[in-house]
MARVODO-128028 format. One record per residue (C-alpha): residue in three letters; x, z, y; residue number from 1. Coordinates in pm, whole numbers. Layout:
BEGIN
(atom "Ala",(X,Z,Y),NUM),
...
END
This chain:
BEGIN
(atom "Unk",(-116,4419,-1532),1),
(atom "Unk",(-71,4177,-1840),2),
(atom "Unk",(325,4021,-1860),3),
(atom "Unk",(293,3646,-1786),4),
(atom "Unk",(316,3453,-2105),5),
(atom "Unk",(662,3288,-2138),6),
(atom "Unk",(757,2936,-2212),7),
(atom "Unk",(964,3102,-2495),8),
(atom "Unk",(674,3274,-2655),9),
(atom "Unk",(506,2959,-2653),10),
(atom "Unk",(804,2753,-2848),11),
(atom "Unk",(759,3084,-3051),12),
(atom "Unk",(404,3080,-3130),13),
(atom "Unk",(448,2678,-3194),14),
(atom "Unk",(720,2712,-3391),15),
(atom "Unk",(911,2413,-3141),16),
(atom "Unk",(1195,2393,-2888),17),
(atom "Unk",(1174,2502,-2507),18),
(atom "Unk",(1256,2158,-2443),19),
(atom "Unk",(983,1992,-2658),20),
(atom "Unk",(723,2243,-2513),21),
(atom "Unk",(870,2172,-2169),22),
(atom "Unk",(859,1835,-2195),23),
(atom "Unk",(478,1857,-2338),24),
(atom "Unk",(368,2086,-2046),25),
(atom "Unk",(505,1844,-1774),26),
(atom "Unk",(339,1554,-1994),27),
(atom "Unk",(691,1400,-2006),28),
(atom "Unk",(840,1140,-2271),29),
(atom "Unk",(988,1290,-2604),30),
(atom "Unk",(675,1403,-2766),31),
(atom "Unk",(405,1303,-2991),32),
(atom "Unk",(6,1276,-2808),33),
(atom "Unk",(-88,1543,-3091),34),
(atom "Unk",(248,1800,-3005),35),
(atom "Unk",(136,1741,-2611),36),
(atom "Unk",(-200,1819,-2673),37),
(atom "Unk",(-139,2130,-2901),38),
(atom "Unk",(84,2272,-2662),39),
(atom "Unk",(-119,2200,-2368),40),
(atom "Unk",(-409,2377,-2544),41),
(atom "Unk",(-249,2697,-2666),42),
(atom "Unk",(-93,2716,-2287),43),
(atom "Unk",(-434,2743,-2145),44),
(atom "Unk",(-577,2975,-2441),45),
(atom "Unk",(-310,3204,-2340),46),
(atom "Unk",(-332,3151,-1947),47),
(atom "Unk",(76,2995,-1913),48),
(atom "Unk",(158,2975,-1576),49),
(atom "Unk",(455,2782,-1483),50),
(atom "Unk",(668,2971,-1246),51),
(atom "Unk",(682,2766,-897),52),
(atom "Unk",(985,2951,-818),53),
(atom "Unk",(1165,2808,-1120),54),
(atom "Unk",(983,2493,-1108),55),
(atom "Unk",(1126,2396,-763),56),
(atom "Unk",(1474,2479,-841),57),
(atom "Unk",(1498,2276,-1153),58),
(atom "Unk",(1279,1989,-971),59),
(atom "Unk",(1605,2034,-719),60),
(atom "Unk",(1851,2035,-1008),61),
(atom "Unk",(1694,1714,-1143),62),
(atom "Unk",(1696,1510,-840),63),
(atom "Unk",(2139,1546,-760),64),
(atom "Unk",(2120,1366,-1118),65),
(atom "Unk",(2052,1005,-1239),66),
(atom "Unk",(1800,1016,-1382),67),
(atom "Unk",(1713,836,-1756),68),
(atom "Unk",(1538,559,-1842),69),
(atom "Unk",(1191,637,-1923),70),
(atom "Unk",(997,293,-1876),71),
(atom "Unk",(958,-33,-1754),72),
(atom "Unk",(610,-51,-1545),73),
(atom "Unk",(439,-423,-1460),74),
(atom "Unk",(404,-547,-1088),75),
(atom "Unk",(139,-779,-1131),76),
(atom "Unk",(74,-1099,-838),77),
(atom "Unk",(-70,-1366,-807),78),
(atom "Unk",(3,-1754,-792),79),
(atom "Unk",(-42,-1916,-512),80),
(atom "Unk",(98,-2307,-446),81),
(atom "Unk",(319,-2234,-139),82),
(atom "Unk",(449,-1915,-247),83),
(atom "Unk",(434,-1891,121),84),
(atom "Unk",(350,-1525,116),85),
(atom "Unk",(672,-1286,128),86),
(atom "Unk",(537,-972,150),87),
(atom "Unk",(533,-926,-223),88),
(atom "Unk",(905,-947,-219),89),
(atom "Unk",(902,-626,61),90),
(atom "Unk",(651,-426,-185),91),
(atom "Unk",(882,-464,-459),92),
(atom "Unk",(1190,-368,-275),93),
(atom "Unk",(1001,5,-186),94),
(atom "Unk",(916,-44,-589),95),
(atom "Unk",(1223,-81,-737),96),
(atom "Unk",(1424,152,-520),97),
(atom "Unk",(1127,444,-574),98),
(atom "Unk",(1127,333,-929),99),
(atom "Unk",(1507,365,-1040),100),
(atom "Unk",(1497,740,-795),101),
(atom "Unk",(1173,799,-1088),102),
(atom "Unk",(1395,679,-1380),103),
(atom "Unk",(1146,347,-1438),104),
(atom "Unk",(1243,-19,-1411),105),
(atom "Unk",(1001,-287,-1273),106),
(atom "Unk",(918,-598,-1436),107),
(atom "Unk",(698,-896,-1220),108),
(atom "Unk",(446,-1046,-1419),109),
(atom "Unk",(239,-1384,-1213),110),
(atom "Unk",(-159,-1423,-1293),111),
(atom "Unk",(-137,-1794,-1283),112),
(atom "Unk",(-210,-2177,-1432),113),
(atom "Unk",(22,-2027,-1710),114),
(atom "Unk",(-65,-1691,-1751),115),
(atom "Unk",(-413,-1581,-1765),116),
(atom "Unk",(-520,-1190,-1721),117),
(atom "Unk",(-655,-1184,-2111),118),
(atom "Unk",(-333,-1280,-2192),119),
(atom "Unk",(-125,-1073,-1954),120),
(atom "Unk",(-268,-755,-2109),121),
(atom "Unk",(-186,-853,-2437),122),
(atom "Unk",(216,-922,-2293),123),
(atom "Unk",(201,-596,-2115),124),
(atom "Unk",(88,-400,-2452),125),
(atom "Unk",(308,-571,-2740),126),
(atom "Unk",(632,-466,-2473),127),
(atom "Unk",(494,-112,-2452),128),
(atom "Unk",(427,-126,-2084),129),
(atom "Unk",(122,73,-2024),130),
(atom "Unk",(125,100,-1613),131),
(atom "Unk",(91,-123,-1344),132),
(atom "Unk",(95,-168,-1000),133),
(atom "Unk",(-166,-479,-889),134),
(atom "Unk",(-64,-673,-617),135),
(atom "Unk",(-306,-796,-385),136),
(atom "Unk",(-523,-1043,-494),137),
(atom "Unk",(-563,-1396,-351),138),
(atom "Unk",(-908,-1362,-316),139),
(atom "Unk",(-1128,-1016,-250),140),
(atom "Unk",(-1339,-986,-589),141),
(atom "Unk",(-1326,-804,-915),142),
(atom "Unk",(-1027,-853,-1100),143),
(atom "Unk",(-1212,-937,-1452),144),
(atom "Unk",(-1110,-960,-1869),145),
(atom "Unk",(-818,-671,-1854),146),
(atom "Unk",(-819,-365,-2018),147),
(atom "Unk",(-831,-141,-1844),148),
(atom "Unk",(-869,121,-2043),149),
(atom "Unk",(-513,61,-2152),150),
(atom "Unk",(-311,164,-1874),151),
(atom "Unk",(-238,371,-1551),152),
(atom "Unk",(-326,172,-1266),153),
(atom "Unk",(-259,116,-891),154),
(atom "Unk",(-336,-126,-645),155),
(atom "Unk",(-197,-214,-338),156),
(atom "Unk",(-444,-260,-26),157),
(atom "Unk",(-812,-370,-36),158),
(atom "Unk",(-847,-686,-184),159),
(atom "Unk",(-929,-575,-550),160),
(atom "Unk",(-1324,-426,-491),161),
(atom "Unk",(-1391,-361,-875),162),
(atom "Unk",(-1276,-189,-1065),163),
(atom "Unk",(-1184,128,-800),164),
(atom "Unk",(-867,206,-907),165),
(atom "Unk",(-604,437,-738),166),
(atom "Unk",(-465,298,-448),167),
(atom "Unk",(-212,274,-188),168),
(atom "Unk",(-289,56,160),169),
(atom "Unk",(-174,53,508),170),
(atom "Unk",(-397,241,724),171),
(atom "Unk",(-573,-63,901),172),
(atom "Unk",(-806,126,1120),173),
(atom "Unk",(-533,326,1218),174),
(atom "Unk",(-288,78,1283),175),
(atom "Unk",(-531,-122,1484),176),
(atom "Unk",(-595,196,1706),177),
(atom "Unk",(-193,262,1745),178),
(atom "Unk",(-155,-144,1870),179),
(atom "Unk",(-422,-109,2099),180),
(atom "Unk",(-241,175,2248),181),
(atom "Unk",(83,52,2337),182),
(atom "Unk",(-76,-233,2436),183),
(atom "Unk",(-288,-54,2695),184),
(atom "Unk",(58,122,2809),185),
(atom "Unk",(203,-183,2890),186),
(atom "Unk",(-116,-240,3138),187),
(atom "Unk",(-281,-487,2887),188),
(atom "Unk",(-685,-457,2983),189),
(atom "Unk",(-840,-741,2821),190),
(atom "Unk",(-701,-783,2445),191),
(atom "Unk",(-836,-1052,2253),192),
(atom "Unk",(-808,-1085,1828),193),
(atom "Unk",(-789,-1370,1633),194),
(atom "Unk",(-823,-1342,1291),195),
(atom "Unk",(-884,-1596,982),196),
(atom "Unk",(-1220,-1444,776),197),
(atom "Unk",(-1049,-1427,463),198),
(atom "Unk",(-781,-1208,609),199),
(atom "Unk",(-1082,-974,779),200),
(atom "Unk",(-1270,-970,431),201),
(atom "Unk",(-972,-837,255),202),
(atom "Unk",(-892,-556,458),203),
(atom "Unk",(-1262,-429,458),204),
(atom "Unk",(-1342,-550,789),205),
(atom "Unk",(-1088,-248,899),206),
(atom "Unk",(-908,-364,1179),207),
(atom "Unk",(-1198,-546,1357),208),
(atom "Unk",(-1408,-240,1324),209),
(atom "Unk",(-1149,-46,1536),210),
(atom "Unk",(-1145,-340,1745),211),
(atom "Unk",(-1476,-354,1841),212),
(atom "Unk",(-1500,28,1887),213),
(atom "Unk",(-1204,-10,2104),214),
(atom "Unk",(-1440,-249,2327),215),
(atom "Unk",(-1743,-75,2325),216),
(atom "Unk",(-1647,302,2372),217),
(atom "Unk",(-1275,280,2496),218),
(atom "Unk",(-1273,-23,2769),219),
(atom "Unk",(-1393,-83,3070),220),
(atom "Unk",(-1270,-426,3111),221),
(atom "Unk",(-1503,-704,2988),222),
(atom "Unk",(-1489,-743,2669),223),
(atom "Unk",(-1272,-1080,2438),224),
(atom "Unk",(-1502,-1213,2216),225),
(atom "Unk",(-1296,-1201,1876),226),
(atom "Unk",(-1184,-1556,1738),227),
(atom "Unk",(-1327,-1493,1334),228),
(atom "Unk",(-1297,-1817,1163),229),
(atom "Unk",(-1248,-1978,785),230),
(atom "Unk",(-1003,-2208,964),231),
(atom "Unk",(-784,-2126,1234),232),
(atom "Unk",(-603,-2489,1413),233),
(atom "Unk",(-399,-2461,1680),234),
(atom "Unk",(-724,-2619,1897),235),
(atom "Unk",(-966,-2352,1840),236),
(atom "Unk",(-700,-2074,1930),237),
(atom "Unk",(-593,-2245,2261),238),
(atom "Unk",(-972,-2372,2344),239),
(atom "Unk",(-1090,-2016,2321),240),
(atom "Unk",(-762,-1846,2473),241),
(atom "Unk",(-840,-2073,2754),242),
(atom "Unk",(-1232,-2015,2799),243),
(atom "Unk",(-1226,-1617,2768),244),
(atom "Unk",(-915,-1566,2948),245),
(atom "Unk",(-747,-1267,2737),246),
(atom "Unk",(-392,-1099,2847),247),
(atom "Unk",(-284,-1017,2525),248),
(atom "Unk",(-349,-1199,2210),249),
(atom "Unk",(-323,-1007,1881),250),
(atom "Unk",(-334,-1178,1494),251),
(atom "Unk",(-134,-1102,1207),252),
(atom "Unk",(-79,-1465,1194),253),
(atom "Unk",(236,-1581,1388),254),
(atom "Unk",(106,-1923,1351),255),
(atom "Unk",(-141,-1768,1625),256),
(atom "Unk",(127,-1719,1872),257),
(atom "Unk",(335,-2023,1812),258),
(atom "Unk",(-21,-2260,1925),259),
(atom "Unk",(-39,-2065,2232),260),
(atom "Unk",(349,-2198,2309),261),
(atom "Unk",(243,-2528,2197),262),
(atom "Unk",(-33,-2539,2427),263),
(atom "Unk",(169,-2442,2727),264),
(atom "Unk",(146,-2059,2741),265),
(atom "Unk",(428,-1856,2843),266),
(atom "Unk",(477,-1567,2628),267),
(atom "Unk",(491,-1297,2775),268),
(atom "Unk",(500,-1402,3108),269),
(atom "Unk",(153,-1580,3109),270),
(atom "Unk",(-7,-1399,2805),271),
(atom "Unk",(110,-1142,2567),272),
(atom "Unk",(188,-1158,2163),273),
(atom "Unk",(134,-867,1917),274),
(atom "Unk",(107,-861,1536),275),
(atom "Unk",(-79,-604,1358),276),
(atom "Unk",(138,-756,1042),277),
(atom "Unk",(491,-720,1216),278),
(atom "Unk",(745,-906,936),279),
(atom "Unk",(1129,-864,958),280),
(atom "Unk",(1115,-1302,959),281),
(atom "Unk",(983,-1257,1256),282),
(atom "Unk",(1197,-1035,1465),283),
(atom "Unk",(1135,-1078,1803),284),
(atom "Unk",(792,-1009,1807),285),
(atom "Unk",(626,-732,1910),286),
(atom "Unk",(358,-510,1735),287),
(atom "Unk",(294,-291,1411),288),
(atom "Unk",(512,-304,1133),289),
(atom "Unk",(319,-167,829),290),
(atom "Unk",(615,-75,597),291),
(atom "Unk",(538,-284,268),292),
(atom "Unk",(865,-109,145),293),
(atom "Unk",(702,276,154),294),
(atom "Unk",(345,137,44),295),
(atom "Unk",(537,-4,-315),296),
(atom "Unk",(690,325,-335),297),
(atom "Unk",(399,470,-293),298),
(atom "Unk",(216,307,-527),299),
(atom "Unk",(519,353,-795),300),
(atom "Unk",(450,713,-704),301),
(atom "Unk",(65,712,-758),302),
(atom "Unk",(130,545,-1083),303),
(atom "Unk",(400,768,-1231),304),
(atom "Unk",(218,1050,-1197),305),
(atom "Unk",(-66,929,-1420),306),
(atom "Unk",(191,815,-1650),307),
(atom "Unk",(353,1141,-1682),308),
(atom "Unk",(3,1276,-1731),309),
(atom "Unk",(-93,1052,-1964),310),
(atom "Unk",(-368,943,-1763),311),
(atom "Unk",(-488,588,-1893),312),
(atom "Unk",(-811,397,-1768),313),
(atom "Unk",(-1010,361,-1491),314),
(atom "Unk",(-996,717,-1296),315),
(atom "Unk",(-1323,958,-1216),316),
(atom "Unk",(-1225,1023,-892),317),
(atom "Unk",(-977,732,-703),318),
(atom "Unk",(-708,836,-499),319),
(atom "Unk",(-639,684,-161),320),
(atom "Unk",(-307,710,-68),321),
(atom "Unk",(-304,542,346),322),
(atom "Unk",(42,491,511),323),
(atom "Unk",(93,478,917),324),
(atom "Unk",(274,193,1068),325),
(atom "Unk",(551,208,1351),326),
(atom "Unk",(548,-8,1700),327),
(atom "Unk",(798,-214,1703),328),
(atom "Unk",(885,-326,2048),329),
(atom "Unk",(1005,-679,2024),330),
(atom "Unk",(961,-940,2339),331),
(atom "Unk",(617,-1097,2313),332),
(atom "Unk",(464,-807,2559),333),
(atom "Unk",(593,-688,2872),334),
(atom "Unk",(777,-351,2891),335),
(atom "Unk",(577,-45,2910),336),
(atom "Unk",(469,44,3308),337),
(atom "Unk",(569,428,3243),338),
(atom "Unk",(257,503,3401),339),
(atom "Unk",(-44,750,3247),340),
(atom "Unk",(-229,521,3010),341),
(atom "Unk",(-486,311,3164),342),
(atom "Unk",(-854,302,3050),343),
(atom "Unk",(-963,-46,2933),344),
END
C-alpha cells in the first residue's frame, strides 16, 4: 500500500512553507491565485489527502481563538421611503455575529435614488470587497447591470428570480405546514389567510400552496376562501372575515389583526390571530417566528465558503440552504386543548 503523500513533501516538492501550502489547500488568504493553483494542482497529481483526523482537531484548535481579520463582505438592501421594514436590521444581527465568529466584518451598502447597482459594483470592487449577501429585493424580478462575475454571491429568500444565485430562505412551505398544526391543536377547524399579492409573489407562492393543500387533502371542515389582494384596507379584511366566518385568521401582516380589533372582534375570544412572520415588535402574538438572525448567518456561511474557495460568479449548480421556524405561543390563539390532534 502506497504511504499517503504528506503536506511536507508537498512544501518540499514546491519549494514553499507548510503554512503557505496549507493556506493554498484550504483556499485561505496569504497566497497568490498562481501559488493556490500550483499547489492545488500538484496535490491532486500526487493524490494529497488531507487527514480528517487532523483536520478536525486543528478546525477545534482554531475556533477557542479569535480569529483575524480576513475581509469586509457587502450586505446589499434596498431603499424603500418608510424604511418601515425591520427585518433587515434582524438579518444583519445573525450577519455580523456569524461574521466576526468567521473573522469577516460587514459593511451595508443601499440600492437607492443615490446609489445605483452599476455604480455599487464599481464601490464594492475599488474597496476590494468581492462577496455579498443580497437582501431581499423590493420587488420579485431580476436584479440587472451587476457583475456578477465579480463576486461570491448569496441571497436571502425568494424575491431575486434571476440570476439563481446561492441562497438562504425560511422554509415557507414548511412553516406554513408547522402553523397549521398548532393551530389545529388548539381546536382551530376553519383557518382563513390573508395575504397582500406582492407578499405571495415573493415567496414563490410557498405558503399558499401549503395552504391550499392543507384544505383540500388535510380538512374536513369547509374550506376559507383565501383573502389575495394588491391592497389590503381594513374593509376588505373585516367584510370578508365577516362573510366566510373563519376561527382563526392567519397573515404575516399585523396590520391584519389590528382591523379585526377595529372592527369589533375579540381576539382570541371571538376569532384567533397567528403570524406566519412572528417579529420580536410584536410580542404578544402568536405564530411562527422564522429566525432572520440564523438565515443572515447562514447566508454569511454560504458566502464564506465560496470565498475561501475562491469561487466568483454565478454558480453551476445553486445551493439552497432552507431554515425551520419555531411556534411561538403568544396570546392571539387559545391554549392548546391537550387533546389528539383534530382532523380539519
Amino acid at each position: 500500500m502506497p504511504t499517503p503523500v504528506t503536506l511536507q513533501q508537498l512544501a518540499d516538492r514546491l519549494k514553499l512553507s507548510r503554512a503557505a501550502v496549507s493556506f493554498a489547500l484550504r483556499n485561505q488568504p496569504g497566497v497568490s491565485d498562481a501559488v493556490r493553483q500550483r499547489v492545488q494542482a500538484l496535490a491532486k497529481t500526487l493524490g494529497y489527502r488531507m487527514n480528517p483526523l487532523v483536520a478536525a482537531h486543528m478546525a477545534h484548535i482554531r475556533s477557542g481563538r479569535t480569529p483575524r481579520y480576513r475581509a469586509t463582505v457587502a450586505f446589499v438592501l434596498f431603499w424603500r421611503p418608510d424604511r418601515s421594514d425591520k427585518l433587515h436590521q434582524l438579518y444583519r444581527s445573525g450577519m455580523e455575529t456569524r461574521a466576526q465568529e468567521l473573522g469577516y466584518r460587514i459593511e451595508e451598502f443601499v440600492v437607492g435614488p443615490e446609489l445605483s447597482v452599476a455604480r455599487l459594483a464599481a464601490i464594492l470592487r475599488s474597496r476590494g470587497i468581492n462577496g455579498a449577501v443580497i437582501g431581499p429585493l423590493l420587488a420579485p424580478g431580476a436584479f440587472a447591470e451587476f457583475a456578477w462575475e465579480k463576486f461570491a454571491t448569496v441571497t436571502i429568500g425568494y424575491s431575486l428570480r434571476e440570476p439563481e444565485t446561492h441562497r438562504a430562505s425560511f422554509d415557507h412551505f414548511g412553516g406554513m405546514g408547522k402553523l397549521l398544526e398548532e393551530l389545529a391543536r388548539r381546536g382551530y377547524r376553519r383557518p382563513g389567510l390573508v395575504l397582500p399579492t406582492d407578499d405571495d409573489e415573493r415567496v414563490m407562492h410557498l405558503s399558499v400552496a401549503r395552504f391550499l393543500a392543507w384544505q383540500h387533502l388535510e380538512s374536513t371542515a369547509r374550506p376559507v376562501p383565501p383573502l389575495l389582494a394588491p391592497t389590503l384596507t381594513p374593509e376588505t379584511i373585516v367584510r370578508w372575515a365577516r362573510r366566510h366566518r373563519p376561527d382563526v385568521v392567519i397573515s404575516p401582516r399585523h396590520a391584519v389583526r389590528t382591523a379585526l380589533e377595529q372592527g369589533g372582534y375579540s381576539i382570541p375570544d371571538e376569532i384567533g390571530f397567528a403570524t406566519n412572520c412572528w417579529l420580536p415588535s410584536h410580542p404578544a402574538c402568536s405564530g411562527i417566528d422564522q429566525n432572520p438572525r440564523a438565515l443572515g448567518a447562514a447566508a454569511v456561511e454560504l458566502l464564506v465558503t465560496q470565498l475561501q474557495r475562491n469561487e466568483l460568479g454565478i454558480p453551476v449548480d445553486p445551493q439552497l440552504t432552507l431554515l425551520q421556524g419555531r411556534w411561538i405561543e403568544g396570546a392571539t390563539v387559545r391554549p392548546t386543548t391537550g387533546a389528539a390532534r383534530p382532523r380539519g
